[in-house]
C-alpha positions as CSV (number, residue, x, y, z in Angstrom):
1,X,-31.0,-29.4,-4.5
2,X,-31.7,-27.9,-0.9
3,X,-28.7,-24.8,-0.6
4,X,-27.6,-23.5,3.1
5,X,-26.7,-19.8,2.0
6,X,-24.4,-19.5,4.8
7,X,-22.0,-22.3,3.9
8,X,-23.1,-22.7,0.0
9,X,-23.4,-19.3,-1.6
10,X,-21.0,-20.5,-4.4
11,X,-22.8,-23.6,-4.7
12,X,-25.9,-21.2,-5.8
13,X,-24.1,-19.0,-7.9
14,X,-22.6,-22.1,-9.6
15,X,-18.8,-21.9,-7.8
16,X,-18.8,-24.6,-5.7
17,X,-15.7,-26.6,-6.0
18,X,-15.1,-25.1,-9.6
19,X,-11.3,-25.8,-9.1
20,X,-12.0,-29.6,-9.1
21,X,-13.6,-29.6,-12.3
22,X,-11.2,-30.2,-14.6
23,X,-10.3,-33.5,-12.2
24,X,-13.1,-34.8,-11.4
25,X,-14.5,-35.1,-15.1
26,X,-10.9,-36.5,-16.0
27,X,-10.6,-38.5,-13.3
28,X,-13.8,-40.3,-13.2
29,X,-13.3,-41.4,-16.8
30,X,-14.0,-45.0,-16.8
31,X,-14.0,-45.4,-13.2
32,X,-16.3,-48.8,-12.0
33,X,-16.6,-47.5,-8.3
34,X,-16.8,-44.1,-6.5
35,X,-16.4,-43.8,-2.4
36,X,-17.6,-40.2,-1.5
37,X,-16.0,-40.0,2.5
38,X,-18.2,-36.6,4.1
39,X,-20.5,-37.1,1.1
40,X,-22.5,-33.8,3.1
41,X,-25.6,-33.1,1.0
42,X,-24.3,-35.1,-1.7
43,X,-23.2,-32.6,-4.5
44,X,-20.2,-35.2,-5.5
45,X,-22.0,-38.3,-5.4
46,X,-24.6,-36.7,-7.7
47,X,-21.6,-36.3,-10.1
48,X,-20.8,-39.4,-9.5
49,X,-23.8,-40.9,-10.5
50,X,-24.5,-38.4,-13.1
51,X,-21.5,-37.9,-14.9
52,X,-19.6,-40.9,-14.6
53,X,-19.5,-44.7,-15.5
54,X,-19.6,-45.9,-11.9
55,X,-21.8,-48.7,-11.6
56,X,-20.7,-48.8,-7.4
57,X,-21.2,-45.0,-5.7
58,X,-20.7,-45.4,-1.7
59,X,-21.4,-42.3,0.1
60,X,-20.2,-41.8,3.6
61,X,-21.9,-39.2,5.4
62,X,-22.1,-39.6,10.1
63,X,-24.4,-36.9,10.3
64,X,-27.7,-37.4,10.6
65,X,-28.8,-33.8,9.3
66,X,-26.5,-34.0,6.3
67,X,-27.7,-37.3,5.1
68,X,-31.1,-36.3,5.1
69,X,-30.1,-33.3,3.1
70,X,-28.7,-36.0,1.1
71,X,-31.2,-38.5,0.5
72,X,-33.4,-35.2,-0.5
73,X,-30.9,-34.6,-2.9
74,X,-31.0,-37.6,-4.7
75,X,-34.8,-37.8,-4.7
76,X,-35.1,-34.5,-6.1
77,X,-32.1,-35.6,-9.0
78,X,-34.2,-38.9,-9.4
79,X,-31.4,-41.0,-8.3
80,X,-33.6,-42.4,-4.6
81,X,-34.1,-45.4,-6.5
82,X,-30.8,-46.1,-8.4
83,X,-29.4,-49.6,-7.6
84,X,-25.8,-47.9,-7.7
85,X,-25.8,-45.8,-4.5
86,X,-25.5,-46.8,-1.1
87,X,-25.5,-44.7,1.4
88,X,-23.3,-45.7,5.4
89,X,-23.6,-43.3,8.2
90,X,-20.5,-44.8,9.0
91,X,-17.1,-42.7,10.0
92,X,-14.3,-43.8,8.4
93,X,-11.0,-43.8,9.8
94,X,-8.5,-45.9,10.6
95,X,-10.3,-48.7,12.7
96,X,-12.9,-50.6,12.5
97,X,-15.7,-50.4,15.5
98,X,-19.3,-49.4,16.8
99,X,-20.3,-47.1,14.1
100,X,-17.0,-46.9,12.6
101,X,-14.6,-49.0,9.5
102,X,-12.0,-48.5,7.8
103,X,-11.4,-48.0,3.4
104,X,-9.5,-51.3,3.8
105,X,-12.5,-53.3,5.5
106,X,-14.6,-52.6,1.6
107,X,-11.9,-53.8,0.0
108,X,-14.3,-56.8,-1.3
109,X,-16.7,-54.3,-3.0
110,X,-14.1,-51.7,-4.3
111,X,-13.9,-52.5,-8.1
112,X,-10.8,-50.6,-9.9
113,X,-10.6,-48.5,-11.5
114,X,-11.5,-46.6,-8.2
115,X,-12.5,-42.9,-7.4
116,X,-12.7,-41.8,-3.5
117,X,-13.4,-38.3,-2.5
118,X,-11.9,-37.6,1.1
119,X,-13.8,-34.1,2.9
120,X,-14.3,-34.9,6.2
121,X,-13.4,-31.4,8.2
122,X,-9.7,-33.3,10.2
123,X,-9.9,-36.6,9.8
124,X,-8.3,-37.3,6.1
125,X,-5.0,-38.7,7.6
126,X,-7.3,-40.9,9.8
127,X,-8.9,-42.1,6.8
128,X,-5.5,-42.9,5.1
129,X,-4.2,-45.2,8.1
130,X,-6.8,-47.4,7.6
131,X,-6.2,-47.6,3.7
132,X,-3.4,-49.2,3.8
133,X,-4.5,-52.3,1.7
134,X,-5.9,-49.9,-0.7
135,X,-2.6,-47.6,-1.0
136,X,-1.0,-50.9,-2.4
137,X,-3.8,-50.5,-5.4
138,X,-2.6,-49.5,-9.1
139,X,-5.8,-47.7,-10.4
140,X,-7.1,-45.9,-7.8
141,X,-7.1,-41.8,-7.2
142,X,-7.4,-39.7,-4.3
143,X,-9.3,-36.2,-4.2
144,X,-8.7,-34.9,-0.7
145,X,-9.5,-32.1,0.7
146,X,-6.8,-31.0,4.0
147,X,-8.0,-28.8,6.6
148,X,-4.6,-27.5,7.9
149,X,-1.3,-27.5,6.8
150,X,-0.1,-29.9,9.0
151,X,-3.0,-32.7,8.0
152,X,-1.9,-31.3,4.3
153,X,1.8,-32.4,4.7
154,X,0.8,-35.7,6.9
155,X,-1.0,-36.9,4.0
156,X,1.3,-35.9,1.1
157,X,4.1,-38.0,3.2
158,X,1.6,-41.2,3.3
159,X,0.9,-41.0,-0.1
160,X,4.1,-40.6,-1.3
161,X,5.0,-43.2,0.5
162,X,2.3,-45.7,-1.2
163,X,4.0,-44.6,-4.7
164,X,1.3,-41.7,-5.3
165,X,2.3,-38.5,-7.1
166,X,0.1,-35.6,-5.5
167,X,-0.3,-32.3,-7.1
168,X,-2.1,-29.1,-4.6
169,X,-5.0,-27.7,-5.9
170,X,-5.0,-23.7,-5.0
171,X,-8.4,-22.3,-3.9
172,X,-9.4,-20.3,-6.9
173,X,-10.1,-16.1,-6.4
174,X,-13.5,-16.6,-6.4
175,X,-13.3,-18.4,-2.9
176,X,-12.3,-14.8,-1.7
177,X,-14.8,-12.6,-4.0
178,X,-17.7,-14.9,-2.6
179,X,-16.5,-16.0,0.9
180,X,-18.5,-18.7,2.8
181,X,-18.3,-20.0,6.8
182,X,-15.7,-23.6,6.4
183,X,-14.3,-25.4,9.2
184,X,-10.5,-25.3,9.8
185,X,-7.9,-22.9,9.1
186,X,-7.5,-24.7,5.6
187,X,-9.7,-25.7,2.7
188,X,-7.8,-26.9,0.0
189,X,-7.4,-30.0,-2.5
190,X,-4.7,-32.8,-3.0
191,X,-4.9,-34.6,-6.2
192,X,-3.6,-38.4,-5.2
193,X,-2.3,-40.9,-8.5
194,X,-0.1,-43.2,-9.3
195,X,2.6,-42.7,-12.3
196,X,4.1,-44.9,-15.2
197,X,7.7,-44.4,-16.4
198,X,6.6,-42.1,-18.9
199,X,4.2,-40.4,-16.1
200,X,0.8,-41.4,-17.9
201,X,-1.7,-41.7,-14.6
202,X,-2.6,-45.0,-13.4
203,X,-6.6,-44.2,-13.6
204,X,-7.5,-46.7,-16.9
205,X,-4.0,-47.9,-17.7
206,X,-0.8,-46.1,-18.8
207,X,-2.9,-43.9,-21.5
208,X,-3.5,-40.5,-20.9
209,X,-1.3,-37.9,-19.5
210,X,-2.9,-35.2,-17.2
211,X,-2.1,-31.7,-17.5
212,X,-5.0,-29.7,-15.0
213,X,-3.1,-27.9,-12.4
């Protein structure tokens, strides 16, 4: 896939993300539908498609130069064609409008158990308002990534509130040792799920008990 050096060195040295590994392979475990919110150039929706039962991957991506980037990512992974993927240059937040919807308005085509990946550079909280339908869901989990603290503890306190157990994911040393140009004064992960008695993860039932930190 196309790299931007400035923005995607660790992508090329094979870095990228490398925290979110261990979640996204455990988390996408018999998943039937991915939502990828600021899917960019598309390096999660490819492991999405790739990697993971989905047979529903909607990628979300507003700009016009990322989606491209996008769409020549999935050509050049063979996935153009693939009857899973669509792709909305839609913003999601929390109303629906010219150009805009809400997580809540796809309701009809989000089949659980549900993945959705949330990078989109401020507006994760946004994004959460208008999910209130889907809070109320059992199997669905939440990769975010927060762009300041404040966005970070906004969207702990509306998860929690939704019955969510959320865990921080820590930018890993190699962020420092191979630094790249990110928007906002914060790039780091929230993992989003809901909990049995016994905290198992709701992700495919009360079965399996996660222990990636």
């Amino acid at each position: 896939m196309g790299v931007d050096f400035r923005h995607q060195t660790q992508l090329y040295v094979g870095l990228f993300e490398r925290e979110l590994y261990p979640w996204l392979e455990e988390l996408g475990r018999g998943i039937r539908t991915a939502v990828d919110a600021g899917a960019g150039q598309g390096e999660h929706t490819l492991y999405f498609l790739a990697k993971t039962p989905a047979s529903r991957v909607l990628a979300f991506e507003p700009s016009a130069a990322e989606r491209s980037r996008l769409i020549a990512n999935l050509s050049a992974n063979h996935f153009s064609t693939d009857s899973r993927i669509s792709i909305s240059s839609k913003l999601l937040g929390s109303a629906n409008g010219d150009g805009a919807c809400t997580l809540d308005s796809l309701l009809p085509n989000l089949a659980e158990p549900l993945l959705i990946k949330i990078d989109v550079d401020g507006g994760e909280v946004d994004i959460l308002q208008g999910a209130q339908r889907l809070l109320g869901l059992e199997r669905v989990a939440w990769i975010i990534e927060t762009h300041s603290s404040e966005l970070e503890e906004e969207c702990i306190r509306i998860l929690a509130a939704a019955g969510f157990d959320t865990r921080i994911v820590s930018p890993r040393w190699w962020r420092f040792a191979v630094p790249e140009l990110r928007p906002g004064a914060q790039n780091r992960w929230l993992i989003a799920t809901k909990v049995c008695s016994n905290r198992d993860l709701v992700v495919e039932g009360c079965t399996r008990r996660m222990g990636h930190e």
